[in-house]
C-alpha positions in Angstrom: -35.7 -22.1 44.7 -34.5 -18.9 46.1 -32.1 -19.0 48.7 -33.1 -17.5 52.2 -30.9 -15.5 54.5 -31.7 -14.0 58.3 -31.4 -10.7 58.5 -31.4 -8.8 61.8 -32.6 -5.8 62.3 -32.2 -4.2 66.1 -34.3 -6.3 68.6 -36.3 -8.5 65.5 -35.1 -11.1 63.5 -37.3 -12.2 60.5 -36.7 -13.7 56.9 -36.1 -12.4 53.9 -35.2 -14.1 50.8 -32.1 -13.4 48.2 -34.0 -10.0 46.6 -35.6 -8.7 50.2 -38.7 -9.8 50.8 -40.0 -11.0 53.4 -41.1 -14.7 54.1 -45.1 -14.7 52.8 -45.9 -17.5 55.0 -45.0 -15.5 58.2 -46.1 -12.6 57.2 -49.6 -14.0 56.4 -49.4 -14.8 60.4 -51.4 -12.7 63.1 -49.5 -9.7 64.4 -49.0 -10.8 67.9 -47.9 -14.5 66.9 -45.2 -12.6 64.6 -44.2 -10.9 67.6 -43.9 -13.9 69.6 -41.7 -15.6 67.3 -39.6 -12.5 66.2 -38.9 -11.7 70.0 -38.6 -16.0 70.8 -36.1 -15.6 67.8 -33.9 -13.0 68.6 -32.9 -14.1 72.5 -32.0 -17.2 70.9 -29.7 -15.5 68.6 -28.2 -13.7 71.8 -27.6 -17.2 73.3 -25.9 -18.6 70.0 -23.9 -15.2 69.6 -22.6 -15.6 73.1 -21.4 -19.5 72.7 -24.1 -20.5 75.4 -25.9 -23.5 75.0 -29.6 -23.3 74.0 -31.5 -24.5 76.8 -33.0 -28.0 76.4 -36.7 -28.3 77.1 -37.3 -30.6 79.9 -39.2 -33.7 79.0 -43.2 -33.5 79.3 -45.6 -35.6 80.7 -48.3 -37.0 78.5 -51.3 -36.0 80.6 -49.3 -32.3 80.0 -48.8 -32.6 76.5 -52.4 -33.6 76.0 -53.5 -30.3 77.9 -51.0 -28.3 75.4 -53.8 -29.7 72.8 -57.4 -28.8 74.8 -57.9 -25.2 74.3 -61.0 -22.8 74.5 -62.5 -25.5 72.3 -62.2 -28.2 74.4 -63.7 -26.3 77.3 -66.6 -24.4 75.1 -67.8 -27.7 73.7 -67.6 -29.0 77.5 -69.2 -26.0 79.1 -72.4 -26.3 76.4 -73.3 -29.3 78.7 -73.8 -27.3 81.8 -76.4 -28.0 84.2 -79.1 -25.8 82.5 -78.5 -28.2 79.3 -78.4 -31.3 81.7 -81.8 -30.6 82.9 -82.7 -30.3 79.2 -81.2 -33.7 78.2 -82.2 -35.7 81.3 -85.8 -34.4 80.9 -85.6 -35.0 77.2 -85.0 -38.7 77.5 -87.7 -38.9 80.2 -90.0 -37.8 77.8 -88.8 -38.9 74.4 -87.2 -42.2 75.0 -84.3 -42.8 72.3 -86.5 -40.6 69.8 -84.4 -37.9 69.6 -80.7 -39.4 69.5 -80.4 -38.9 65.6 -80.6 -35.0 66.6 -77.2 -35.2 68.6 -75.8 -37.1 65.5 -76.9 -33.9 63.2 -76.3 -31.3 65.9 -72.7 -32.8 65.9 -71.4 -31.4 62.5 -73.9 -27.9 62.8 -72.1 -27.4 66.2 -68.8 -28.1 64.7 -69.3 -25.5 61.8 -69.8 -22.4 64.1 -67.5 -22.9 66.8 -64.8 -23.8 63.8 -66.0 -20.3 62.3 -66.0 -18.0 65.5 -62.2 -19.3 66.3 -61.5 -19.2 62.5 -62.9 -15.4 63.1 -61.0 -14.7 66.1 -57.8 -16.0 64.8 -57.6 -14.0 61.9 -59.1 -10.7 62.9 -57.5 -11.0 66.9 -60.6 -9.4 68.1 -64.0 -11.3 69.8 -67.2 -11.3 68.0 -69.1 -8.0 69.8 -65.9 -6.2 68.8 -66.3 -6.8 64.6 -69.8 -6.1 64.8 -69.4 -3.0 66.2 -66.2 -2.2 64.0 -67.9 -3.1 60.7 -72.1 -2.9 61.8 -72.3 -0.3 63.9 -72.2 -0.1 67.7 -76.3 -0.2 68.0 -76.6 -4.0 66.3 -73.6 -4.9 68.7 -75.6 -3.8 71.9 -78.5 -5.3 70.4 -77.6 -8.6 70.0 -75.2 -8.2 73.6 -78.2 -7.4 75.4 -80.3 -10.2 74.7 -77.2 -12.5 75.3 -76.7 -10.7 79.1 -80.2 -11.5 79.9 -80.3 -14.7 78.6 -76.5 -15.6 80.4 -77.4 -14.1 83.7 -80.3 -16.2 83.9 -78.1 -19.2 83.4 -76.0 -18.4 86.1 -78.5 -18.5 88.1 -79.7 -21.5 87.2 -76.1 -23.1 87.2 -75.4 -21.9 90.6 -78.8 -23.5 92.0 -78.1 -26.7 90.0 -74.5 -26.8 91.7 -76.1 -26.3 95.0 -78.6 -28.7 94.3 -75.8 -31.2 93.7 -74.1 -30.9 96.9 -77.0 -30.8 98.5 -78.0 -34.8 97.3 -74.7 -36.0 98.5 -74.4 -33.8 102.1 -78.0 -33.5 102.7 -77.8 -29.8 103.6 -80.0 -27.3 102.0 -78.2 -26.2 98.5 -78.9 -22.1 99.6 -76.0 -22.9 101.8 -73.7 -23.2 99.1 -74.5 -20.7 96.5 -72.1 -17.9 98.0 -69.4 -20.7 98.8 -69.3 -21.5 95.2 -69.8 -18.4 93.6 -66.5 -17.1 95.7 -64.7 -20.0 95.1 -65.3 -19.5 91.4 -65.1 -15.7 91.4 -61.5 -15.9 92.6 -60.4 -18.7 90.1 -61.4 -16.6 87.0 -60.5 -13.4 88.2 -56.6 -14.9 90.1 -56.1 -17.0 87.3 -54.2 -16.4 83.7 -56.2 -17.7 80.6 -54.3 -21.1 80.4 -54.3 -21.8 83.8 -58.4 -21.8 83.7 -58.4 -23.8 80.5 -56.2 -26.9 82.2 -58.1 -26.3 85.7 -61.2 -26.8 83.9 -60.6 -29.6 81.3 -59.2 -31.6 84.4 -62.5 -31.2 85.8 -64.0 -32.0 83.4 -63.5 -35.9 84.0 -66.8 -35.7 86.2 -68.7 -36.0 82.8 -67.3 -39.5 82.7 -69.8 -40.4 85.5 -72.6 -39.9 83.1 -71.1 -42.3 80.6 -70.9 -44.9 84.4 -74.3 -44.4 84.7 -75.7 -45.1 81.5 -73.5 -48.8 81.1 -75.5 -49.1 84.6 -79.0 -48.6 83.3 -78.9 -51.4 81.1 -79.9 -50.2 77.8 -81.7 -51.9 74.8 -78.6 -50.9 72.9 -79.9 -52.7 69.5 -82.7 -49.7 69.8 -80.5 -47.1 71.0 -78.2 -47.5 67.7 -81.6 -47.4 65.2 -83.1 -44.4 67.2 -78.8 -42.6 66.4 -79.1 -43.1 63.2 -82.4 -43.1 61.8 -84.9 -40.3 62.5 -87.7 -40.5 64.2 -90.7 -37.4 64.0 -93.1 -36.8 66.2 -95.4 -33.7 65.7 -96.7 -34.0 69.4 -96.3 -30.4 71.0 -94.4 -32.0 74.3 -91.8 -33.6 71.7 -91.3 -30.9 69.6 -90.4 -28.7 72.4 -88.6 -31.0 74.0 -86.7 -31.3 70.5 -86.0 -27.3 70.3 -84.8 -27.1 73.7 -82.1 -30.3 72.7 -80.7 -27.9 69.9 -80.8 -24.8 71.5 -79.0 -26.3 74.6 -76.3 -27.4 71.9 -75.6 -24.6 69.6 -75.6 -22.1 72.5 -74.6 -18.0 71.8 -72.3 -17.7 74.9 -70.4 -20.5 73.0 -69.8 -18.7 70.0 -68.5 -15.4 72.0 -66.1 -17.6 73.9 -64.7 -19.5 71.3 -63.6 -16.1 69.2 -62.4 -14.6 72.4 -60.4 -17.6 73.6 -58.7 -18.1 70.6 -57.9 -14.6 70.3 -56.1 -15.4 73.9 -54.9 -18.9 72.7 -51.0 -18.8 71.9 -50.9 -21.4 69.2 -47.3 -22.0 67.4 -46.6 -22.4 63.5 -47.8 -20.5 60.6 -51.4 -19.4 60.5 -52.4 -22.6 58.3 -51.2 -24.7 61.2 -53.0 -22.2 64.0 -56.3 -23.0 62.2 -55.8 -26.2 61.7 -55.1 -26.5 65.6 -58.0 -24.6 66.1 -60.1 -26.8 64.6 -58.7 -30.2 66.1 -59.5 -28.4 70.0 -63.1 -27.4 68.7 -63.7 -30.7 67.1 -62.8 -32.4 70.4 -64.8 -30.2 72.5 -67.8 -31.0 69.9 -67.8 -34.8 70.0 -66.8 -34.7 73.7 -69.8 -32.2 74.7 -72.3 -34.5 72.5 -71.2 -37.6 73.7 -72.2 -36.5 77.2 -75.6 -35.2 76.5 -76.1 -38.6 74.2 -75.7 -40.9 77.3 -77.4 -38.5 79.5 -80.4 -38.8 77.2 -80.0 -42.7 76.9 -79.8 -43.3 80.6 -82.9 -41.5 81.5 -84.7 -43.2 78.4 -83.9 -46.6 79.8 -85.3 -46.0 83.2 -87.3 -43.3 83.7 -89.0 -42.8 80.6 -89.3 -47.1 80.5 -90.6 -46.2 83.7 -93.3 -43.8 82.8 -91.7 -41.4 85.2 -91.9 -37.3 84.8 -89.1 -34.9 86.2 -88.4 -31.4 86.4 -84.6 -31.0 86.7 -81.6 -32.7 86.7 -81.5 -33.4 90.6 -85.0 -34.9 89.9 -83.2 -37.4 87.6 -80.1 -38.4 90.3 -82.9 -38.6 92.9 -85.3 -40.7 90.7 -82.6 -42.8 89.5 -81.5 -44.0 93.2 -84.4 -46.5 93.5 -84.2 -47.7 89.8 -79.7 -48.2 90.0 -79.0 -47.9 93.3 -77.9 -45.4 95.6 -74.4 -44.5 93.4 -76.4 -43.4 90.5 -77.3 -40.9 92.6 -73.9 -39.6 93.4 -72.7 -40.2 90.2 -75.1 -38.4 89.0 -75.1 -35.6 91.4 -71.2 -35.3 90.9 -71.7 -34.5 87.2 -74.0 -31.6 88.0 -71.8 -30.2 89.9 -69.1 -30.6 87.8 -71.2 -29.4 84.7 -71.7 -25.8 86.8 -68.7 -25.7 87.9 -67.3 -25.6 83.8 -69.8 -23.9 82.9 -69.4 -20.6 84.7 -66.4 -19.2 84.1 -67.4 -19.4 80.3 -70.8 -17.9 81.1 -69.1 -15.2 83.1 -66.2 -14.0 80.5 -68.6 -14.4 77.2 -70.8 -11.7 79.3 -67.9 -9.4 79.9 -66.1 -10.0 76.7 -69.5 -9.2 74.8 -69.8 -6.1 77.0 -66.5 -5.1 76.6 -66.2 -5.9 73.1 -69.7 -3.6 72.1 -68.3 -0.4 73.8 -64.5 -0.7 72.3 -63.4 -1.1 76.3 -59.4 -3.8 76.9 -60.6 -7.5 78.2 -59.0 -10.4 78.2 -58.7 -13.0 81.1 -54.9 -13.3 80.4 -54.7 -9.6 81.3 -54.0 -8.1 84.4 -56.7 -6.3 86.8 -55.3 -3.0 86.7 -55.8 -3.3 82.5 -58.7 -4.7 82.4 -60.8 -3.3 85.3 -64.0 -2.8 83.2 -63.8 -6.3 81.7 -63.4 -7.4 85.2 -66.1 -5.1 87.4 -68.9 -6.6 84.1 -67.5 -10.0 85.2 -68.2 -9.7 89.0 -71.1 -8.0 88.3 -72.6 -10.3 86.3 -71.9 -13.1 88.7 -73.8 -11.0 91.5 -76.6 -11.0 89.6 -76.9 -14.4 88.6 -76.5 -15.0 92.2 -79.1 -12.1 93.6 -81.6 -14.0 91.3 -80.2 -17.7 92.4 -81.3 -16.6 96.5 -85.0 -15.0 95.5 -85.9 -18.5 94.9 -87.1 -18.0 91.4 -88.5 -21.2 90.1 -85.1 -23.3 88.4 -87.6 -24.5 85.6 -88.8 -20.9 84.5 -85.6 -19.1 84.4 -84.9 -21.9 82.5 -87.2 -21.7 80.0 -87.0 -18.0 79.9 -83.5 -18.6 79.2 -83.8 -21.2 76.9 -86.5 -18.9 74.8 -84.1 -16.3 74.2 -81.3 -18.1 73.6 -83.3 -19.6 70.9 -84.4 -16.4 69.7 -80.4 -15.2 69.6 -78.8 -18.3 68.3 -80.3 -18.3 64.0 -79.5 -14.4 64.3 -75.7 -14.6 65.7 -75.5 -17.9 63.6 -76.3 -15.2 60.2 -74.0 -12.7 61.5 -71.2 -14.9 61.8 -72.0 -16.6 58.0 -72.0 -12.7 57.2 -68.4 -11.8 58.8 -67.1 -15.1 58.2 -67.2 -14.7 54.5 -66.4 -10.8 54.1 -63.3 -10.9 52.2 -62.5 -7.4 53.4 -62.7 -8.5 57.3 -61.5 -12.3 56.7 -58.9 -11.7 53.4 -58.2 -14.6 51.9 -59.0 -16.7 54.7 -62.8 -16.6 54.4 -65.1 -19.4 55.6 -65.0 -22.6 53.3 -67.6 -24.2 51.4 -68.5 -27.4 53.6 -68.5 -24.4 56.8 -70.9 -22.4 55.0 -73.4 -25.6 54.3 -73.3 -26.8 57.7 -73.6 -23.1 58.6 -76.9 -22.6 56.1 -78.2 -25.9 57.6 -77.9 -24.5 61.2 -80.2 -21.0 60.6 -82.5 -23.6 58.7 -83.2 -26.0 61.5 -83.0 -23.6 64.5 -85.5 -20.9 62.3 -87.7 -24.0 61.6 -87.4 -25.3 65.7 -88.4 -22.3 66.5 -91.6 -21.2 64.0 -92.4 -24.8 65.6 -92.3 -23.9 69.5 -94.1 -20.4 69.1 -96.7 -22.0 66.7 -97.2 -24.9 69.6 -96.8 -22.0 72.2 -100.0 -20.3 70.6 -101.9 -23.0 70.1 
């Protein structure tokens, strides 16, 4: 084994070995992580030169160290659940029953595989989905696919910010119009006033209110003996009312704002080691966002099955379900149920909001970044308050929740097959990816993915027409 020596050169420090070359480990690593480490490196070297002692980190809490581990991961898998996808689920279950568990179970690893490969794309490259495509497919199939993500995000917004409202307004009693501008403030100032990091902790911490859905499902008394055999083995049904219900259960899932956010936020992610241990990292905060994000629609789903679909009771929304479920549990149900939708906006639309601008952003070659500064990033920032405007316009015209909905959910499941290709396509281009290109297990989940949501869909327009 060669011996290694540190050779300094002005303000960097890196390694070399005995016949000059550098370290191929490190310099495999993204540019601005070498940075990091090279500048980290050399004011330690200052400290040591100087006979200072090196300053002792002070000792960390564990609910701190575990936020160290939840990145844009964590909060992308958590944010797929918000109170659009709610809806979905709680109506899902009031129609379906258990039917459609086993779909969460294979949704699971299909989900996995294309968040894993947009951060696997944004760690490598350092640049957000809309910004490859234009690079290396032209600027017109960037906008194209952009576009139809805009529309399809802005009309979530909406939807989340009338959802939220509807929330507060099962617990207060006041109208929820009262406090759509409230919360669209409140949350326009934490994304914009706050670094990245800072809105990844604020968020996951909020995210606990998922655990009231997991409450209220031990609560509805479940026929869990059924609920394992519907999980595990599937169940078809070729009614038109199942099937859709089943094709707006995976497009709620694997969701395109998702797969913007998770290359862009792990383009902002600072993640320490070499780049095999970045990935690696990477894949660990997706996975737990995943499992996390499904095990919350899962016991959504079961606690509607068990009452109102047992029931023979119809709904339209997720405040239909909290209300509905107050005679059947008990006035908390309500709440708890209530405090989840809020809960589920509230995650959701900061992630809604900066996939939009970093899409934008990323299609016209314009700075973004929400660890950036205003005065760097205004255009990044005026398409984020912008977008949130519109979502909330549309929220106040009293536009029927259910449509923009299912407007939303249509193009979303026209967009998510075609971004899924692109992002097999970039993913293994050895001259965008090097050798780090997309592995085989990836690529089959990945293949499985465009197969299902192609099929889901040439289902729901065939039931559409007929």
């Amino acid at each position: 084994m060669r011996a290694r020596t540190v050779v300094k050169r002005s303000s960097r420090t890196f390694f070399q070995n005995a016949q000059g070359e550098p370290d191929q480990e490190e310099m495999n690593q993204p540019v601005a992580t070498r940075v990091a480490q090279d500048q980290q490196g050399h004011c330690e070297n200052l400290v040591v030169e100087k006979g200072l002692p090196l300053e002792q980190p002070a000792p960390r809490s564990k609910l701190h160290q575990l936020l160290r581990l939840l990145g844009p991961g964590f909060l992308s898998g958590m944010a797929g659940n918000d109170a659009t996808a709610m809806t979905t689920y709680a109506i899902d279950g009031a129609i379906a029953g258990y039917s459609h568990l086993w779909l969460m179970l294979l949704s699971t690893p299909m989900y996995q595989s294309v968040q894993f490969a947009c951060a696997k794309i944004g760690r490598i490259n350092q640049k957000g989905l809309a910004d490859i495509l234009r690079e290396y497919y032209g600027r017109w199939v960037a906008l194209f696919v952009v576009l139809i993500l805009v529309i399809a995000n802005v009309a979530l917004i909406a939807g989340d910010l009338v959802a939220i409202g509807s929330g507060l307004e099962l617990i207060t009693g006041l109208s929820w119009a009262w406090f759509v501008i409230p919360v669209a403030a409140l949350l326009w100032y934490l994304t914009i006033y706050h670094n990245f990091e800072s809105i990844i902790k604020l968020f996951s911490i909020l995210s606990l209110a998922f655990v009231t859905y997991l409450i209220t499902a031990v609560f509805s008394d479940p026929n869990w003996g059924v609920v394992l055999v519907n999980t595990f083995v599937p169940h078809v049904s070729f009614d038109f009312s199942s099937l859709s219900s089943a094709v707006a259960l995976l497009g709620a899932t694997i969701s395109p704002y998702s797969m913007f956010w998770q290359a862009y936020g792990e383009k902002e992610q600072r993640r320490a080691g070499s780049l095999t241990r970045q990935i690696r990292s990477a894949a660990l905060d997706v996975a737990s966002g995943v499992i996390s994000g499904n095990l919350v629609a899962y016991f959504v789903i079961v606690t509607t099955a068990a009452t109102l679909f047992t029931h023979h009771q119809s709904i339209n929304t997720a405040a239909n379900a909290a209300q509905a479920l107050e005679p059947l549990l008990g006035p908390f149900a309500k709440y708890l149920f209530a405090i989840g939708l809020i809960g589920a906006g509230f995650i959701a639309l900061p992630v809604l909001l900066a996939s939009t601008s970093y899409a934008v952003a990323g299609a016209f070659g314009w700075p973004s970044g929400l660890s950036q500064k205003l005065s760097r990033c205004k255009e990044f920032y005026l398409i984020l308050t912008g977008t949130l405007i519109v979502g909330l316009v549309v929220s106040l015209l009293h536009v029927n929740p259910i449509q923009l909905i299912f407007c939303a959910n249509v193009l979303v499941g026209v967009l998510a097959p075609i971004l899924v290709i692109y992002v097999m396509i970039v993913g293994n281009n050895r001259i965008i990816m090097q050798t780090e290109a997309l592995g085989l297990v990836t690529n089959l989940f990945l293949v499985v993915t465009v197969v299902v949501l192609v099929a889901a869909d040439l289902l729901f327009s065939y039931g559409l027409v007929t």
